[in-house]
C-alpha angles and dihedrals in degrees: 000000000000117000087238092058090045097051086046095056079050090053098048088037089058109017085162101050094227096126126355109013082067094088096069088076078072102140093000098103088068099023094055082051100054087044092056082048114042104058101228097315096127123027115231101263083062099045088050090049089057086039086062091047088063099054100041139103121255087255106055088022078079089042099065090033090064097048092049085047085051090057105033101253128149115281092179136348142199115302106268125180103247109163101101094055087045083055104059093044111141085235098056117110128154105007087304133089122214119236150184115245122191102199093166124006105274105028138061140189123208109238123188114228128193113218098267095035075066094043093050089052098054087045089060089048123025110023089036095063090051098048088050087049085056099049092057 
């Protein structure tokens, strides 16, 4: 199956995104939140690639990394403050925003963030990498 067909079977499974539809956020929380902030650098496909770099596991974490490297899509950019964007996330209630998170290719768990549990996830992955580019 396509990934088209497969998000569309999501979609008609869960017109009204209370279960399983959720899963295709995976990668929008930070994504959303790149995309406010970058002005247009990156279109939305890459800030949601960096956005699933941030909720995976190590392993498919290099998984994902390798396909955006094989097509010469973002693996980190520059630190940008992204909180109050984080914040105002459709998802958020409670002080915690719910996410998408790939532990192994083909299955997902939902795992509730607060604001900087999100922030000091993307500071492992996205700004470290950065930072590492910088000290070579």
């Amino acid at each position: 199956k396509s990934a088209l067909n497969i998000k569309k079977e999501v979609v008609e499974l869960d017109p009204t995104e209370k279960g399983l539809r959720k899963v295709l956020n995976f990668g929008h929380t930070i994504g959303h939140a790149i995309e406010s902030l970058n002005l247009s650098k990156l279109f939305h496909g890459e800030c949601v690639g960096l956005g699933m770099l941030t909720l995976s596991s190590k392993e498919v974490k290099e998984e994902i990394k390798e396909v955006l490297t094989k097509y010469n899509l973002p693996t980190n950019v520059e630190r940008l403050e992204i909180k109050e964007f984080l914040t105002h996330d459709k998802k958020a209630k409670n002080g915690k925003i719910s996410c998408v998170f790939v532990e192994k290719i083909g299955s997902f768990k939902f795992v509730d963030l607060t604001v900087d549990e999100l922030e000091n996830k993307m500071e492992e992955i996205l700004w470290k990498t950065l930072l590492v580019k910088a000290l070579v």
